[in-house]
MARLUMPA-995894 format. One line per 2 residues: number of its first residue (from 1); their letters; for each residue x, y negated, z of N, C-alpha, C. Coordinates in Angstrom, 3 decimals. Each point is the difference from the previous one (the first is absolute). Layout:
N
NUM = A = X:Y:Z:X:Y:Z:X:Y:Z; ...;
This chain:
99
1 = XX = 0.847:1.186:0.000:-0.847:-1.186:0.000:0.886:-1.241:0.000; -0.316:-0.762:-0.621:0.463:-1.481:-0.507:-0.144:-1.355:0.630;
3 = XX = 0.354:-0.487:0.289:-0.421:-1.473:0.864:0.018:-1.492:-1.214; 0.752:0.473:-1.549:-0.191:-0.323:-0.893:-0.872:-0.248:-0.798;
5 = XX = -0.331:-1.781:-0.100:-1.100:-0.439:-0.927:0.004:0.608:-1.116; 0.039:0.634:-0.648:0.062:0.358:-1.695:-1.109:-1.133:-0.913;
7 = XX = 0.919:0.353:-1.180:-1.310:-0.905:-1.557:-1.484:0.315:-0.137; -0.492:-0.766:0.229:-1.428:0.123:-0.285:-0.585:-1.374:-0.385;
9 = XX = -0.877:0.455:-0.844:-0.690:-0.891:-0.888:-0.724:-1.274:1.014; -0.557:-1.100:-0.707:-0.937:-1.080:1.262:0.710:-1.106:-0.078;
11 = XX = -0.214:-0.942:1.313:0.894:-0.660:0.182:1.243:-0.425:0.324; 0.987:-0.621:-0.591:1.641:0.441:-0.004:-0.609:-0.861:1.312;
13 = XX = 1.464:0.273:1.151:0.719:-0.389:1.011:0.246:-1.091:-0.316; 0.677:-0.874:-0.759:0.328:-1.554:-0.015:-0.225:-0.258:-1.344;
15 = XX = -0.368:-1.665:0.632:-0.142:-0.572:-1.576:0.929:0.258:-1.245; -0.706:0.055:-1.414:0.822:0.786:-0.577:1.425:-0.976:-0.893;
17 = XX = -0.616:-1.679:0.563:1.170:-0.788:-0.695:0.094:-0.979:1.612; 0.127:0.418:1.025:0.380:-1.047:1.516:-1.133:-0.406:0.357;
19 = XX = 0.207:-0.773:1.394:-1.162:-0.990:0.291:0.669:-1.017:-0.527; -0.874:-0.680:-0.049:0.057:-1.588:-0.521:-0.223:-1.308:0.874;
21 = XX = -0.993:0.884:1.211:-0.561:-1.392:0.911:0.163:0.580:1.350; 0.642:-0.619:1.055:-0.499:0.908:1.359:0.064:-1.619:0.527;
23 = XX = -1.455:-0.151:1.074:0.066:-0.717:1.273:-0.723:0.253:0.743; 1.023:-0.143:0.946:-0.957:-0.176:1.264:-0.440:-1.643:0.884;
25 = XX = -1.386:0.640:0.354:-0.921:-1.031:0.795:0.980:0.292:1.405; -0.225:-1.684:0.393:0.574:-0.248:1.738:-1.376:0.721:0.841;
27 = XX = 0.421:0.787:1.184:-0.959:0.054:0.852:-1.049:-0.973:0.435; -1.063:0.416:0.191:-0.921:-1.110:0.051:-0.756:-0.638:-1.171;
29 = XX = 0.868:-0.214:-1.067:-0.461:-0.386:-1.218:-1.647:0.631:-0.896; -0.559:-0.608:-0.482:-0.727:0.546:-0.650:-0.316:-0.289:-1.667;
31 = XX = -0.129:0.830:-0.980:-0.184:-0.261:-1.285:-1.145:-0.990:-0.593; -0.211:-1.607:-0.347:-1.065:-0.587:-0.516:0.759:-0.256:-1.415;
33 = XX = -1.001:-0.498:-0.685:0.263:-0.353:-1.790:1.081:-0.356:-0.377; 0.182:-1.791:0.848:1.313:-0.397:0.136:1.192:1.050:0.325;
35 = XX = 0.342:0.953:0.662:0.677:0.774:0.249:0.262:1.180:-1.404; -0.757:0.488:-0.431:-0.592:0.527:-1.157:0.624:-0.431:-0.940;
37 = XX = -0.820:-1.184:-0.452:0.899:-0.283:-1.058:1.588:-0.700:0.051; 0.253:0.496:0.695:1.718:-1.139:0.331:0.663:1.821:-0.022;
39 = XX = -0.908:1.281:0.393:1.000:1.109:-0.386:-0.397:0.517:-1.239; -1.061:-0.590:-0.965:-0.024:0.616:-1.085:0.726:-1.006:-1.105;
41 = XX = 0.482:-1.175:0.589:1.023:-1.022:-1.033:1.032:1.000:0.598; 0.806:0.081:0.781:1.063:0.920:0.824:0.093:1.333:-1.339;
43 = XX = -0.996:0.849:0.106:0.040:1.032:-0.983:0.231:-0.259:-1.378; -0.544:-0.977:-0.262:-0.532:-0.310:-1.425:2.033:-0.488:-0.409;
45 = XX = 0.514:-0.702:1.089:1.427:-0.568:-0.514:0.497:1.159:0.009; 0.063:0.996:0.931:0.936:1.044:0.060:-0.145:0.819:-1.187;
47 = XX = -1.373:0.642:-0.747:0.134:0.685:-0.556:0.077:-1.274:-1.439; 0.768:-0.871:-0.016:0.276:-0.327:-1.193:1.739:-0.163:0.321;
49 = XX = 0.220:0.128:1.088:1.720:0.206:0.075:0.487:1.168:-0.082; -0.854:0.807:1.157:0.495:1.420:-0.610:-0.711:0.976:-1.371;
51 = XX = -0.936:0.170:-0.024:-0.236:0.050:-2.211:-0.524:-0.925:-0.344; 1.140:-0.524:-0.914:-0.378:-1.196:-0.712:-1.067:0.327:-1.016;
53 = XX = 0.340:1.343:-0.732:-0.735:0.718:-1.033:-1.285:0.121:0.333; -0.592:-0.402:1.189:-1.240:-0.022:0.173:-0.864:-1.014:0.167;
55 = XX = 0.830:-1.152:-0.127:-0.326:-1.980:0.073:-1.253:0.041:-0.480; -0.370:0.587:-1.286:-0.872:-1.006:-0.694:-1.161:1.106:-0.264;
57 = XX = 0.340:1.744:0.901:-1.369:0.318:-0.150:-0.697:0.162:1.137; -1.518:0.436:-0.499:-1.062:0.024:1.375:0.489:0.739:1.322;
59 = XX = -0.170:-0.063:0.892:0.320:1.067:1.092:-1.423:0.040:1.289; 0.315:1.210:0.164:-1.240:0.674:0.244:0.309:-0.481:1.756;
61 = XX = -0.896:-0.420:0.725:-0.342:-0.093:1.434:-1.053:1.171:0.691; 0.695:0.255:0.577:-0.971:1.196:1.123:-0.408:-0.903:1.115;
63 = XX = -0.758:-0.350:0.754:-0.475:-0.505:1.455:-0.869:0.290:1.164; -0.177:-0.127:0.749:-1.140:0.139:0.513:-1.248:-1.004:-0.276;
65 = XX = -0.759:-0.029:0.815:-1.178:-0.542:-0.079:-0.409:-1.232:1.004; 1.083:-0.675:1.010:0.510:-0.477:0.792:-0.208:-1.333:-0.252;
67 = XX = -1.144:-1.141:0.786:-0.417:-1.181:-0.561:0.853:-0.930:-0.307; 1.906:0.397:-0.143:0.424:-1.057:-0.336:0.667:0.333:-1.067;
69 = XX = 0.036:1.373:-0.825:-0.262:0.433:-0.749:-0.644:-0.678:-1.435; -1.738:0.008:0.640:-0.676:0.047:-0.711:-0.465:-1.297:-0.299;
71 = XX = 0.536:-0.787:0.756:-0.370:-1.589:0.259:0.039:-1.081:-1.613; -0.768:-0.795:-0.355:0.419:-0.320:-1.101:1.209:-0.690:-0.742;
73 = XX = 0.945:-0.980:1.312:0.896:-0.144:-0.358:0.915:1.141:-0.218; 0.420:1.183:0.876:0.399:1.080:-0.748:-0.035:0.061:-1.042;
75 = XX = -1.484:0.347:-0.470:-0.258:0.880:-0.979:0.418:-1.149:-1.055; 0.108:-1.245:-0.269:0.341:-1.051:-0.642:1.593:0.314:-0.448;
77 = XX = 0.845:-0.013:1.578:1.494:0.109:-0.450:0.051:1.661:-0.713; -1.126:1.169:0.502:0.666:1.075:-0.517:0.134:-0.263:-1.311;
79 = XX = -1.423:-0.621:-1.000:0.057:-0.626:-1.113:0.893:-0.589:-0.457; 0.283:-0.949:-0.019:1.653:-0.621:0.172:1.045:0.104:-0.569;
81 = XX = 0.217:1.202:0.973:1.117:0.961:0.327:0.010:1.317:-1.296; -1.198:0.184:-0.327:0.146:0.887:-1.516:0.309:1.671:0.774;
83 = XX = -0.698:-0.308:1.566:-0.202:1.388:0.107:-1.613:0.569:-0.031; 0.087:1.200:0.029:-1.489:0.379:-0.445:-0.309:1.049:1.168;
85 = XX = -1.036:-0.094:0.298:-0.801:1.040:0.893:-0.137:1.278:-0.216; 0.265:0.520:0.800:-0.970:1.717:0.001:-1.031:-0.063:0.494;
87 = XX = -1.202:0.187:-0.915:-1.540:0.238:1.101:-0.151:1.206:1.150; -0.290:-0.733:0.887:-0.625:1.540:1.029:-1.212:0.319:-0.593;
89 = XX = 0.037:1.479:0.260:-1.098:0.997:-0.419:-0.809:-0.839:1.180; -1.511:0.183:-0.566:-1.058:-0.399:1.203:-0.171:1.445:0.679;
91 = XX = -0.172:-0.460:0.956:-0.535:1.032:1.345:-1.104:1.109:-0.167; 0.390:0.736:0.065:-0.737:0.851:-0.024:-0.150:1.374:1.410;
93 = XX = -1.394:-0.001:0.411:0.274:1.346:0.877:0.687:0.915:0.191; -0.497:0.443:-1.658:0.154:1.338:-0.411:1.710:0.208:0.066;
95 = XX = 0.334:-1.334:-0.518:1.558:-0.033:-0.057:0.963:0.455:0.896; -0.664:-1.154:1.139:0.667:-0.055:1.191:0.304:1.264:0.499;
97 = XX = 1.694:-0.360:1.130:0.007:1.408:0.337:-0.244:-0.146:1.915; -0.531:1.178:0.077:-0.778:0.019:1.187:0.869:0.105:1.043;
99 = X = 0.026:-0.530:1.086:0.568:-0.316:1.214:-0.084:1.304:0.745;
């Protein structure tokens, strides 16, 4: 018996070209719009320093659902910014997984 991860298909272990963005919030702190958008200018510079090759196309945003998020100035700079949303699936019961 093995204590060895072996290859298997799914999700790789690390990103497959680096991270690009890491911060951290001060204790205490909490995430509003203003905050928001000052780390999605933050992202938006980085990933044009580290792939440049990707400057001028769309890039896809994952988020939550989180009112500062969704707020309209957000959603203004996500515009902006020439990134694009992923829709959440709507809710569903049937979906959900049971507690």
């Amino acid at each position: 018996m093995s204590t060895e991860d072996g290859q298997r298909s799914g999700r790789p272990k690390e990103p497959a070209h680096g991270i690009i963005l890491t911060e951290y919030l001060e204790n205490g702190w909490t995430i509003n719009s203003d905050y928001y958008i000052s780390l999605l200018h933050n992202l938006k510079d980085k990933i044009v320093e580290k792939r440049p090759h990707l400057k001028k196309k769309k890039m896809l945003l994952h988020q939550n659902i989180r009112p500062c998020h969704k707020s309209v100035k957000t959603m203004a700079k996500i515009h902006e910014l020439a990134f694009e949303l992923l829709p959440h699936p709507p809710y569903s019961q049937y979906l959900a997984s049971s507690d």
